[in-house]
C-alpha positions in Angstrom: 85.2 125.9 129.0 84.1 123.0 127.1 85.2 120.9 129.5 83.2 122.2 132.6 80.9 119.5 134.2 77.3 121.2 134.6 76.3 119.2 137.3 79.3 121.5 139.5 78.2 124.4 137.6 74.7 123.9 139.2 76.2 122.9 142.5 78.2 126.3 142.2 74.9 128.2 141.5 73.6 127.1 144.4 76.4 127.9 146.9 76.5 131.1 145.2 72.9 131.9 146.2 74.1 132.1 150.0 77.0 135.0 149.6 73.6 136.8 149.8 71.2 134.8 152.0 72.6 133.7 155.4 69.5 130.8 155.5 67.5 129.5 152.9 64.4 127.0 152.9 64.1 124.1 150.5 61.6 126.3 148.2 63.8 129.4 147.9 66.5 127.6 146.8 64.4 126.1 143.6 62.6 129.2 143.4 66.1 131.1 143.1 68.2 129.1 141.6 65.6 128.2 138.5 67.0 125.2 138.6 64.6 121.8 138.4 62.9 121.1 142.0 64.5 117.2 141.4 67.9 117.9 140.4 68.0 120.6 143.2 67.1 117.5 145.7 69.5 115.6 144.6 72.9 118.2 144.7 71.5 119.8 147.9 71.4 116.1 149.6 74.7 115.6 148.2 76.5 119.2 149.8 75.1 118.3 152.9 76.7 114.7 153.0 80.0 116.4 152.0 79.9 119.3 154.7 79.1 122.4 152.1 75.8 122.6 153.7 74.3 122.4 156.4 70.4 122.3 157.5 68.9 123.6 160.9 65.9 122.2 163.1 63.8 124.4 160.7 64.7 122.8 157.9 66.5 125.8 156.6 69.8 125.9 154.9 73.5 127.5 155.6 76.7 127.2 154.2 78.9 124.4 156.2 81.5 124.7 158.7 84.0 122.9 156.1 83.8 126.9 154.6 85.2 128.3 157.8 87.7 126.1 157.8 88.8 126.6 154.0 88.3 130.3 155.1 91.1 129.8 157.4 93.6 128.6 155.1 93.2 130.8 152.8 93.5 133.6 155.1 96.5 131.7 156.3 98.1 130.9 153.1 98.0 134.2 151.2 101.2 135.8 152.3 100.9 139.8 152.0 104.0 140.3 150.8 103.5 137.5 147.4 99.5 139.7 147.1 101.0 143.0 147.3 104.6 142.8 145.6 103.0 143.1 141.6 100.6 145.6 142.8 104.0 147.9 144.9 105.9 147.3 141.8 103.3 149.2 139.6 102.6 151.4 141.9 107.0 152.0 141.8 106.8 152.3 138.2 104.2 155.3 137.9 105.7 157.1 141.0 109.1 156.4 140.7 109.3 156.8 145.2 110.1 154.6 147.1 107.1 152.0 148.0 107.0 150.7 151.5 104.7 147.6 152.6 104.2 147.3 156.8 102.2 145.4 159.4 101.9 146.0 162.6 104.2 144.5 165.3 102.6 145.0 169.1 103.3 149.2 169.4 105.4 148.9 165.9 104.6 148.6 162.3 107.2 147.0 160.7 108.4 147.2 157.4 108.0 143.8 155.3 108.8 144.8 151.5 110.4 147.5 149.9 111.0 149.4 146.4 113.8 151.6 146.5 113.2 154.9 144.7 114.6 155.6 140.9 116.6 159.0 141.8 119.6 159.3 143.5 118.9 159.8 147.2 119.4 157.5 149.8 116.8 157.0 152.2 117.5 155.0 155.5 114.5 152.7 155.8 114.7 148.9 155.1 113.1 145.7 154.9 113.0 144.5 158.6 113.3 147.7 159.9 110.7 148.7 162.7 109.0 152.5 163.6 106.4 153.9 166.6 102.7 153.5 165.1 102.5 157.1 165.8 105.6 158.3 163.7 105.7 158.2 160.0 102.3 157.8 157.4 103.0 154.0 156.8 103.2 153.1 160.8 100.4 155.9 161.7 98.0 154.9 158.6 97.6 151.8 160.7 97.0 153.4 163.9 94.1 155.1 162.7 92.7 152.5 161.5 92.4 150.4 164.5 89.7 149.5 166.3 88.7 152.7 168.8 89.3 150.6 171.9 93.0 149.5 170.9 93.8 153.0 169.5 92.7 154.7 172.8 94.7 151.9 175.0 97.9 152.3 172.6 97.4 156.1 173.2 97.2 156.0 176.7 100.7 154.2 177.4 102.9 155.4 174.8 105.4 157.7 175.3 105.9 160.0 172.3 109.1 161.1 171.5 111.0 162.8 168.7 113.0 161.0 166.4 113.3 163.8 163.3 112.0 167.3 163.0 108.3 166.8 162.3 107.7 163.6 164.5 104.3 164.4 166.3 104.6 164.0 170.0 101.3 165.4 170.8 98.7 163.1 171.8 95.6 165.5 171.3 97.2 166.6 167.8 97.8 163.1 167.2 94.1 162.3 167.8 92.9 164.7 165.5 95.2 163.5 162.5 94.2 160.1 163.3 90.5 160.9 163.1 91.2 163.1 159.9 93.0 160.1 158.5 89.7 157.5 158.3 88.0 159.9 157.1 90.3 160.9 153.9 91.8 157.1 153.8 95.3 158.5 153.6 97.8 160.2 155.9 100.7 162.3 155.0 103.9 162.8 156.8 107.0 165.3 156.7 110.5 164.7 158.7 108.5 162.7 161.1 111.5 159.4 160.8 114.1 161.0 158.7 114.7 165.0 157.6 113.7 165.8 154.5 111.5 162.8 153.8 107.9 162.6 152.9 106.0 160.3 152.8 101.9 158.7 151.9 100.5 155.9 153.0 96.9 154.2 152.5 95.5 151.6 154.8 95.0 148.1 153.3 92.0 145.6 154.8 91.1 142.4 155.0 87.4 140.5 154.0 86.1 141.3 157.8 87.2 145.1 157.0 90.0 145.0 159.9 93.7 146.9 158.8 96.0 144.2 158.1 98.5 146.7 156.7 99.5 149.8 154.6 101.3 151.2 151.6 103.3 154.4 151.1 105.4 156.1 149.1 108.1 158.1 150.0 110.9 161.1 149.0 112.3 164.1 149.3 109.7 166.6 150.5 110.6 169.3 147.5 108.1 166.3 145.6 105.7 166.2 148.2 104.6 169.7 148.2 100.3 170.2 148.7 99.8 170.9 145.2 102.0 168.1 143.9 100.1 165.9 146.2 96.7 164.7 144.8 97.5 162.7 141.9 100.1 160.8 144.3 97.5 160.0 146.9 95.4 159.1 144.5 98.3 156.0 143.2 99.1 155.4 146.5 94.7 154.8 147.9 94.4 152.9 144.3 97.1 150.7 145.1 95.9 149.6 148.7 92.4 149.0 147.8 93.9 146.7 145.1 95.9 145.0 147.7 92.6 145.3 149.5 90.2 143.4 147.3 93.4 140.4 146.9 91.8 139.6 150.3 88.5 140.1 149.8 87.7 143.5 150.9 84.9 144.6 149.4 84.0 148.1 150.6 85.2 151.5 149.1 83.6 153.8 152.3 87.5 153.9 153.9 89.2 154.9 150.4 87.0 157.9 149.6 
């Protein structure tokens, strides 16, 4: 710590000031930042020369386009699978399921990491491997999610068919689970890609508050009884709002 320059401090303390001010004049930077009126003229000058700010016919300041563009390789750089992997293996270690991590893929989610369960049972999904958005919690977590627009237009063309036991092929009963779904922050399924299989999933966000993916865990159904249920749904929503905040979600409204 000894090390750290204060001049950057101060620059920091400035940027700060605008993850909760869009625009700010001269004055309400010095007025609250505390910090002198010269040195403020000075580092303010000097982040607009290098792109960090920028300053508007009315004299008022924003944060530079150079953000938006750091923004975007960031975004670009953090690989979900690298963010979530610590976070699954946890989540694997509690549980001892199965944990599944997916994306979507067009009308598929698609499974990009897995944690194979500690018991003896051998469950058929793998890395790679891709399922309907309507069948199975992992793939319909994301569904629900979506935007209402891209939901509705998905609903609209699909065709719905069976693929185990409990796979839900009706649209309206569909609907409702979906719409039950954001408003828990979960979904549960049973025999819906393989007999016997249960499985949770939680949706996991990105900073803009858009589904970038999900996290389940799965097993036999004899584990996944109701009353078994709450303290695995509350691992399994813990775990995607930790994923969550990796890239910058904020927001706890879709994980009550």
């Amino acid at each position: 710590m000894r090390s750290i320059n204060k001049t950057v401090v101060k620059s920091m303390d400035i940027l700060n000031l605008f993850l909760t001010h869009s625009k700010l004049s001269f004055n309400e930077i010095v007025q609250f930042s505390g910090i002198p009126r010269t040195s403020i003229y000075r580092m303010v000058i000097s982040l607009e020369e290098m792109g960090l700010l920028d300053k508007d016919d009315n004299g008022e300041y924003s944060l530079g386009l150079l953000f938006l563009q750091f923004g975007h390789l960031v975004a670009e750089r953090l690989d979900i699978r690298q963010v979530a992997l610590p976070i699954m293996q946890k989540l694997h270690d509690r549980v001892g399921e199965s944990v599944n991590l997916s994306v979507q893929d067009g009308e598929e989610a698609f499974y990009v990491e897995r944690l194979n369960t500690n018991q003896y049972v051998r469950l058929h999904m793998s890395i790679g491997q891709r399922t309907p958005l309507y069948a199975g919690a992992c793939s319909r977590v994301i569904l629900a999610f979506l935007p209402h627009d891209k939901r509705e237009k998905y609903l609209e063309k699909i065709v719905m068919k069976p693929i185990a036991p409990g796979t839900i092929t009706d649209k309206e009963k569909l609907r409702l689970i979906l719409e039950e779904s954001q408003q828990i922050g979960y979904t549960v399924s049973h025999s819906e890609l393989e007999n016997y299989i249960a499985e949770i999933a939680a949706p996991i966000f990105n900073y803009k508050g858009h589904v970038i993916a999900s996290i389940s865990i799965e097993g036999l159904e004899m584990n996944y009884q109701k009353m078994m249920l709450p303290p695995l749904i509350e691992k399994v929503k813990n775990a995607a709002f930790e994923i969550s905040q990796k890239f910058g979600y904020t927001q706890t409204m879709s994980y009550r």
